[in-house]
N, C-alpha and C positions, 0 to 999 in steps of 0.2 A: 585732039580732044581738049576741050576748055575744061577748067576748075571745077566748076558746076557740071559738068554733064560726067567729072570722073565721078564726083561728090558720087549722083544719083545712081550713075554703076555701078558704085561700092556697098551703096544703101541696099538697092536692090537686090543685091546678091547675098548680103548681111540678113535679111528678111529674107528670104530662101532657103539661105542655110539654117537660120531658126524654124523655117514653116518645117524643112528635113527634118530636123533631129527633135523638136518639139510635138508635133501634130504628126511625123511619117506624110507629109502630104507631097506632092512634088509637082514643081509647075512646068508646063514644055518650054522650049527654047523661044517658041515666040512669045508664048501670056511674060517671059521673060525680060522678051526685049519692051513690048510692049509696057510694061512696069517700070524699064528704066526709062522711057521716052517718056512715061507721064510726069515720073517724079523731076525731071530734065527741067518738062514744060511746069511743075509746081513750084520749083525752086524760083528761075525764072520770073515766071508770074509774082513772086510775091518779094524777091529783093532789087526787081529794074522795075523805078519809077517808068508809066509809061509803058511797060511790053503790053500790045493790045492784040496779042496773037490769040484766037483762038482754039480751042482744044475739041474740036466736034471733028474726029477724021474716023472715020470706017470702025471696026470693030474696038477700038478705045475707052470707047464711050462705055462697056461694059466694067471696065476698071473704076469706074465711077459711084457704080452700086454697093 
């Protein structure tokens, strides 16, 4: 696991445990992973000159709204 994708693991999970204890909300395991893979792909995106991946794959795209 690179730097950046624990970064976004730890983020995502940080946000979670605040959506938990804050709001009682609780997200499933996958809207989970899903959230770490976007923040991966946001980190990504905006400190590599140049990464021109992009971020349109299947139900993700709902993370966006």
């Amino acid at each position: 696991m690179s730097y950046n994708n624990f970064l976004a693991f730890l983020w995502a999970i940080w946000k979670e445990r605040n959506s938990k204890i804050f709001s009682d909300n609780v997200s499933s395991k996958d809207q989970l992973l899903d959230s770490i893979k976007l923040h991966s792909w946001w980190w990504l995106k905006t400190h590599i000159s140049g990464f021109s991946f992009d971020f349109i794959i299947g139900g993700l795209c709902r993370l966006l709204v």
